[in-house]
C-alpha positions, 0 to 999 in steps of 0.5 A: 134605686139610688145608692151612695158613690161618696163616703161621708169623710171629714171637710176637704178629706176626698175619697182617693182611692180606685172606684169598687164594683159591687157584685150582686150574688143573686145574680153574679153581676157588678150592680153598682160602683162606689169610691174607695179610700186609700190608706194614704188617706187614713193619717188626715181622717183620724187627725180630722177626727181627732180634732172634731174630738178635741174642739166640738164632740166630746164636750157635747152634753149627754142630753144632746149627744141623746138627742142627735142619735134619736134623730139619727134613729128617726133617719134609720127608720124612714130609710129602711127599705133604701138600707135593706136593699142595699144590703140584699143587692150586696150580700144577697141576704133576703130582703125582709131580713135586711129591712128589719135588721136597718130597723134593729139598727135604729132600735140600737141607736134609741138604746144608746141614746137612753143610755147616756144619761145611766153612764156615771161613775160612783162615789167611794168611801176611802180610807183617808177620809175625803171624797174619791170619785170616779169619771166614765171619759170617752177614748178620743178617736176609736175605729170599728171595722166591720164584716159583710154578713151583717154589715149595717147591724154590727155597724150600729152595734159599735157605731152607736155606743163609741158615739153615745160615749162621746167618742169620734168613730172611723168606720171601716166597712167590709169591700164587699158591702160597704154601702149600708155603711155609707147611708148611715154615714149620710144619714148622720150628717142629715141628723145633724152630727157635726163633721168629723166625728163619724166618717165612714172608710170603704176600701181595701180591708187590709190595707185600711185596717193596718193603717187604723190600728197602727195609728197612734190617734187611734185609741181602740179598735172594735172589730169583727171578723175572722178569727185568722184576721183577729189576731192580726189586728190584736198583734199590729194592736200591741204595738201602742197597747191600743185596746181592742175589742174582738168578736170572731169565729164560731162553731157553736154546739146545739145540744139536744136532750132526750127530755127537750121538747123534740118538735120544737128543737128540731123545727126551730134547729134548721133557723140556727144554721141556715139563716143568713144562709149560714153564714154566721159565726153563732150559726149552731151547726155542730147538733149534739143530740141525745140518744135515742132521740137522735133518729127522730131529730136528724128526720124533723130537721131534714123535713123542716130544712127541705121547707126553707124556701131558697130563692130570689132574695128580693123577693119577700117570701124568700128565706134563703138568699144566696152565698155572698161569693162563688168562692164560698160556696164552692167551700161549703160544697167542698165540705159537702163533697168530702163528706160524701166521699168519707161515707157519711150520710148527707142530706141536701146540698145540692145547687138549685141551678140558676144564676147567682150562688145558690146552695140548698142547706146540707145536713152531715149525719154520723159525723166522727169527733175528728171530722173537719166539717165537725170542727172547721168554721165553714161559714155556709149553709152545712149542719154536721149532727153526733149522738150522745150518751150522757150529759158529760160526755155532750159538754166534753164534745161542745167544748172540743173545739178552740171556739166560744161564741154561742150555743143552745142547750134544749132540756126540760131538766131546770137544774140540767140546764143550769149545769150544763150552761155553767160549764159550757164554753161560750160566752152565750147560751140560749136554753131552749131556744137560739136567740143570741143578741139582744140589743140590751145583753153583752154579746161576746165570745170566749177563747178563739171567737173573741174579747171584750162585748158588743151591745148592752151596757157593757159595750157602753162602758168599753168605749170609755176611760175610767178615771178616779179623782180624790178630794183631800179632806 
């Protein structure tokens, strides 16, 4: 297959930077080599951005902005296999997974697109008499920077949005896996969306990056990522006050209580950490259980995780891929190693042997509160699981951590789960199940996982400006 080597960039704006091979971690060869951006190059996208704002996009009307991205769906769509398997050569994520996250993508873009016509303002009674209205306007120019383990998903979460609202959007894919970004790049001159309002940016992340927020064109930057780097950007950030959307780290608990529906807690528990082999900042890989279910639990969830089937992820009956790096796994196998060598009882975890970077998932029994594979984000296929007694005592351990991002609580106890999700610190919770992103629901975090939402029509409303205007009587 075909892939990308040119970044879709504004008219007479050329790719200049060093030429990125991309590593296929099935494999742990370069399959393919794309053309990078310098950040030399940045000052000529946003002001070409900035201008494509200023003379064609954001006076485009709502029903044609809609259109545009209905087609750019349509595009998605029939290009959904190319998109997967771009993504699966680069992150090693399996194929079926890959394929129906592009066709997520394209669901994304029919929501925004449905979207525009409900981004109004309102009209308020003041106490001077007249009219006072208010407008939604976009920002201008807005950049969203993107990671590796869901590149083309999270690249439609904030793509799709920062368009619909009428803004002009320089997308900064991660190094490792740019070219799902580079297709929807090329698929969006193919829908007709005129030049200069999406360009899409692969190079060196930190150099680019520095260059977008500090940019003074730039009016926001949506980013996600590591908690480490997010602070990074929210400081270069305040320099001209851009605003920032952020959604970071995750350590997120799952807690189990003794009443829950046990089978289904613990069959369904190995999915919440292991899927995109655990590398997922909503990944529930701190399991809080209630005694005396807790045996019974750490015995279902082995059974169901030694049932993963790991393997090649090209292959559509594989479930787990590869790690995207050597580099992380061996920091999975780190943790792994310390924990064994810390008397705890691990499960799994061992290499499947083979090319690539492999990793059976890991389960970490009798962790202690202070345990660094209980509280570190390790971003690989490792559960780490504690008992419990009581209800207060599961909520002070869930929150026990600078993190917020997701979590499950599982109960047959309405009122219990009304409680419990109420003081639990996160910004999505998930009752009996793990579903944490909805295309129609914000998606976010509290404390150290973040600020401001992805998705939903809250998404919609932090790409615009709101403006009051008052009519005198």
């Amino acid at each position: 297959m075909t892939f990308p080597s040119t970044p879709v960039l504004a008219a007479g704006i050329i790719a200049d930077g060093p030429r990125q091979p991309l590593t296929d971690p099935a494999h742990g060869t370069v399959f393919h080599e794309a053309a990078t951006v310098s950040a030399g190059r940045i000052d000529a996208c946003v002001r070409a951005a900035r201008t494509a704002f200023e003379k064609d996009w954001r006076d485009v009307t709502p029903s044609q902005r809609a259109a545009l991205l209905h087609k750019l769906a349509d595009l998605i769509e029939r290009n959904a296999e190319v998109i997967g398997e771009a993504e699966t050569r680069s992150m090693g994520k399996p194929i079926s997974a890959s394929i129906g996250e592009a066709k997520g993508g394209a669901g994304c873009f029919r929501y925004y697109a449905g979207a525009i016509a409900h981004l109004s303002g309102e009209t308020i009674p003041v106490s001077r008499g007249g009219l006072d209205i208010t407008l939604r306007q976009p920002l201008g120019v807005v950049a969203c920077i993107v990671p590796w383990n869901f590149p083309f998903a999270i690249a439609c979460w904030k793509v799709a949005p920062a368009l619909a609202a009428g803004n002009c959007v320089l997308l900064k894919p991660a190094s490792l896996s740019p070219l799902g970004a580079m297709v929807l790049g090329e698929l969006a001159r193919e829908a007709g969306i005129p030049d200069g309002v999406l360009q899409v940016l692969p190079g060196a992340g930190s150099a680019l990056g520095d260059a977008l927020v500090t940019h003074p064109l730039v009016r926001k930057v949506s980013f996600t990522g590591s908690t480490e780097i997010g602070s990074h950007v929210m400081k270069l950030a305040a320099a001209d006050l851009t605003r920032v959307s952020l959604e970071l780290g995750g350590k997120s608990p799952n807690i189990v209580f003794s009443d829950a529906d046990l089978e289904k807690a613990a069959d369904s528990a190995p999915w919440s950490v292991f899927d995109n082999t655990g590398q997922d900042c909503c990944a529930r890989s701190r399991i809080l259980v209630q005694r005396p279910a807790d045996r019974d639990f750490a015995e279902r969830f082995t059974a169901a995780m030694a049932a993963m089937k790991v393997g090649d992820p090209m292959d559509p009956a594989t479930e787990l891929g590869p790690l995207v790096t050597a580099r992380q796994r061996d920091i999975s196998e780190d943790y792994i190693a310390r924990a064994r060598a810390a008397g705890r009882t691990v499960h799994g975890g061992s290499r499947p042997g083979g090319a690539g970077w492999f990793l059976n998932p890991a389960l970490i029994l009798d962790c202690a509160a202070e345990d660094a594979w209980w509280n570190d984000e390790i971003f690989g296929p490792v559960a780490s699981l504690r008992a419990f007694d009581d209800e207060a005592t599961a909520i002070g351990e869930a929150n026990d951590t600078p993190y917020g991002l997701s979590g499950s609580i599982w109960t047959r106890d309405l009122q219990r789960a009304v409680r419990v999700s109420r003081q639990v610190e996160a910004g999505v919770i998930s009752i009996n199940c793990h579903n944490s992103v909805h295309t129609e629901a914000p998606f976010g975090g509290f404390k150290q996982s973040g600020l401001g939402r992805d998705l939903g029509m809250a998404s919609l409303h932090g790409y615009t400006e709101l403006k009051n205007i008052y009519f005198a009587p």
